[in-house]
N, C-alpha and C positions, 0 to 999 in steps of 0.2 A: 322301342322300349329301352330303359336303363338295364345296360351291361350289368352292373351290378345289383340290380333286382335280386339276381336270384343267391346271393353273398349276405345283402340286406333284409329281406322276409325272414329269414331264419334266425338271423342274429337278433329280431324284435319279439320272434314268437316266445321263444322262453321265459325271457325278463319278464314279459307282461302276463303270460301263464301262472309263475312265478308273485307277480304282483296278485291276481285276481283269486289264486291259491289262499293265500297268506292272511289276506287282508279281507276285510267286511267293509265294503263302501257307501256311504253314507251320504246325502245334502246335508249340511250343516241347517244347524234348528232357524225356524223359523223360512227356510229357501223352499222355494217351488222349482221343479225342474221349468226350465224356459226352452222351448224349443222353437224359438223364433230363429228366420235364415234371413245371413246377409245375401242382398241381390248383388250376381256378379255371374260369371264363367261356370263356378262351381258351386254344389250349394254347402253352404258353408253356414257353422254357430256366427247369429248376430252378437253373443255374447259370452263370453269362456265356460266352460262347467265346471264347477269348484266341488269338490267332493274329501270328503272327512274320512279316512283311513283309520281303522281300530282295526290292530291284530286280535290274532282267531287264537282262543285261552290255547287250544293245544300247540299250537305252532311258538308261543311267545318262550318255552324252554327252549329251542333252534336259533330261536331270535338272538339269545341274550349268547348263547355260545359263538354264534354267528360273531357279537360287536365282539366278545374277550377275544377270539382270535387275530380279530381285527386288531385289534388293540397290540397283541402280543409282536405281530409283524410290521407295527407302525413303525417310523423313523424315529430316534429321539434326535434330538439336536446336539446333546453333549456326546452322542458318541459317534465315532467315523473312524 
């Protein structure tokens, strides 16, 4: 087993907690899900899944504080 397994699961779980919280996910119009597998070792998508992310109405106040902050502690270039 990778040493850092146990540094790495945890460090993925939030983000994507975080993601699936946040967000409503979606096929883009018109997409069937395809759940066709490439053959090999592992079983694996023959083909990527593409999915459409719409924030969740109450969450999108967090959101928009979330970028201004961001915003506030960005670099600007004229100043150093």
């Amino acid at each position: 087993m990778c040493p850092g397994i146990s540094f790495g699961i945890p460090n993925i779980e939030l983000p994507l907690a975080l993601l699936l919280f946040h967000f409503n996910w979606n096929l883009p119009a018109g997409h069937v899900l395809d759940m066709e597998e490439a053959m090999g070792l592992t079983a694996t998508r023959k083909n990527h899944l593409w999915l459409v992310a719409t924030p969740i109405k109450k969450c999108l106040n967090l959101l928009s504080k979330l970028h201004n902050l961001d915003n506030m502690f960005s670099l600007d270039s004229n100043k150093v």
